[in-house]
Structures are given as C-alpha cells and as structure tokens.
Phi, psi and omega in degrees: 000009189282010189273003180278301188330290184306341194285317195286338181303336194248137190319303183330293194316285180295344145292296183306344190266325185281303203289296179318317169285332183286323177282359183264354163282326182275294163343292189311325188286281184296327178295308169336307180288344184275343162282316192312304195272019160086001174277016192281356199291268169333316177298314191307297201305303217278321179284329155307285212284020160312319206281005184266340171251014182272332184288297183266007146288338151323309167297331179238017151077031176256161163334127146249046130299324173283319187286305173323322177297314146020277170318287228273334171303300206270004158277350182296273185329300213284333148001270205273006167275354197266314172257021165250313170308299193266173161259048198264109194286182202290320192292296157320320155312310170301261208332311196291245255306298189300356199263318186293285194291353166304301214267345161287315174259012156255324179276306186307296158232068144287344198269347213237096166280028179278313217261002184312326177317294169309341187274303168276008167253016142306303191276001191219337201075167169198083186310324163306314188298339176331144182229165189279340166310301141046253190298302186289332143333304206284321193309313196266352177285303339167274187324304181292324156340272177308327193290303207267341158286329180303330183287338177252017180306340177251338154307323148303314182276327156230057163267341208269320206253293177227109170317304168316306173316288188326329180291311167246035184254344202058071198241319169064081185301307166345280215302292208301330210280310172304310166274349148302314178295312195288010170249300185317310182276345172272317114013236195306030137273322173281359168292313209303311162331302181251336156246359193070185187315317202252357164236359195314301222268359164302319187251025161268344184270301205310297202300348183267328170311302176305346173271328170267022140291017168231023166195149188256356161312128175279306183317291170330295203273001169292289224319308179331301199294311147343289187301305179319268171004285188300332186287300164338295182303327195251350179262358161309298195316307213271344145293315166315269172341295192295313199282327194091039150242172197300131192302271268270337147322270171324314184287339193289327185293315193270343156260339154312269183347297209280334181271329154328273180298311200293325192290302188297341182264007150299325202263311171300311186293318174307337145265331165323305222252074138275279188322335201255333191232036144231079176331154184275167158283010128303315170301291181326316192246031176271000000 
C-alpha cells in the first residue's frame, strides 16, 4: 500500500485531489437541478459544442479552455434564442446546435493536425495538469455557484413546479430558466479540466443520482451529492494512480459506479426495514 503514501505525497496528486473536489462541488449543486429538470440532454450538448472553440483557439494561440467557454456560452444563447424565437421544442434545438457544433469542430480538426494534443485533453481531461492558478479559478466559480443557487433557490424550484406560478410569484422563468443554463454550462467548462468534455456529464449525473434516494430535500440532495462527487474524485484519482489508468476516465467510471452502489444499498435498507417491522409469522406466535 505504499503507492497511497506516494500518491498523497506528490504535488500533481494533491492539486488534482483539491481542483476535483472543488469541481465535484459545482457538479453537486447544478447537477441536482439537471436530475430534477430533465437536463441531461443539455449538460451532453454543451460539452460536445466545447469543441469548435477549443479548436480555433488552439489556432491562434489562446487557452482553449477559453475558446471552449466561448463556444459552450454561444451554444447556450443560440439555444434559447432558437426556442424562444422559432417553433422549434427545447430538446430539438439542444439537438441541430449539438449535432452543428460537433461537426464544425471535427472539420476544423480535420483540416488542422497540429493541436491533437490539446483537443484531447479537452475531450478526455487532464487532471494532473491541474495548477495552483486552477484551483483558485475553481474555487471562486465554486464560491458563485453556491451564491447564486441559494439566492435563486426559490425562483428555481418554482418554474421547475409551475411556470405560471413562477410568474405570478414574480419569478421571471425566461430570466430563471437562462440562469439555469448559464450554471450548466459554467459547470461543464469548470469539468473540463478533470474529466473532460466528453465525460463532464458522468460527474454532472452520478453524484446527483446517488443522492437522490436519501433525501427529499433539494438542499439535502446538494449537499449529498458533493459528498458523492468528492469520494469519486478521490477514489478515481487514487485507481487511477494504482492501475496507471486515465484519471478523468476513472473518475468518470467512479462516479457512474456511486450511483449505482447507492441505489442498490437503498433498496437494500429499504428492504430490512419492510422485515424488521413486518416480523414473519412465526416470529409473531413465538
């Protein structure tokens, strides 16, 4: 077991261990609202249309973590402008734009083969690669999350329950509906890093799956879901380290995995205790 020793021991390890939890925090939060409302479509789409700007930023020699936010913003927009404008429902929009922004950043790089690197460690992550510049990104994304779901937590919950309502609650679903999206996609850009593009929504789904059979609480099912996400993050990380296989592919795996085990040991508590308190009938006339 001394290879645990070495894993906490090494700078890479314990930044990748920080910048992961800080991201199964923004995960935990947004992902929850992305089980309640049906959203996975959208978390899938958006981490897909990363790539067209991760591509021409690559070209002219910016981050493309910047040119993917870019991207994943003006596929955001062009969303709702498609279903607010056209007659076109929400899921068909998400769909032409994800299918358009895929296929614009696979012909851009086809056309370009300098940069695979960078594309893949967009599309797959690279966790290790984490920096202490990062962290403190992550932190302060981390930070605005949490401000901003507790402050619109009610204004969320109810376009998620009646729209109409929401409406005459003076809630302003447009507005609220818009700033859901803008945490999905500020979510899976603050993703990219550790699990990458193309795994983002293992850790916008598991950990919120896994939460939700123990609490009927939206708040309850944050908090869970965190704590899932960080066990992911870190027993991704620490199989990863051992087998020598790709962190962000492990963590992604390890949080599916979390979604899983929770449910079946639900089912499992759930069934005890139907046993423990409808005793057999034998038990009953002993």
């Amino acid at each position: 077991m001394s290879w645990i020793f070495d894993a906490l021991g090494s700078a890479f390890f314990a930044r990748a261990l920080v910048g992961g939890a800080l991201v199964a925090v923004i995960c935990g939060i947004v992902g929850s609202w992305v089980v309640i409302r049906g959203m996975a479509f959208l978390g899938e789409a958006i981490g897909h249309g990363m790539l067209p700007g991760v591509a021409l930023a690559t070209i002219v020699g910016a981050p493309p973590v910047v040119g993917g936010a870019i991207s994943a913003a003006a596929m955001s927009t062009l969303i709702a402008l498609l279903q607010r404008r056209g007659r076109l429902s929400y899921d068909t929009s998400i769909g032409l734009l994800f299918v358009a922004m895929l296929a614009a950043g696979v012909i851009i790089v086809s056309h370009s083969g300098s940069f695979a690197t960078d594309v893949t460690a967009v599309l797959f992550g690279d966790i290790l690669a984490i920096s202490a510049a990062d962290i403190a990104l992550l932190a302060a994304v981390s930070v605005g999350v949490v401000a901003i779901a507790a402050a619109r937590h009610r204004a969320f919950v109810a376009v998620a329950f009646d729209r109409r309502i929401a409406q005459a609650l003076g809630y302003r679903p447009a507005l609220t509906q818009g700033m859901l999206v803008g945490l999905v996609t500020l979510a899976v850009v603050a993703s990219a890093q550790a699990v990458g593009t193309l795994l983002v929504i293992a850790l916008l789904l598991g950990p919120a799956v896994a939460a939700q059979p123990w609490s009927r609480r939206i708040p309850g099912r944050m908090a869970l879901a965190t704590g899932f996400g960080i066990a992911a993050v870190a027993v991704g990380l620490a199989v990863s380290w051992a087998a020598g296989s790709a962190a962000g592919s492990t963590i992604a795996v390890s949080a599916v995995a979390a979604a899983g085990a929770s449910h079946t040991a639900h089912a499992a508590a759930a069934s005890l205790r139907r046993r423990n308190s409808h005793p057999s009938t034998l038990e009953s006339h002993a």
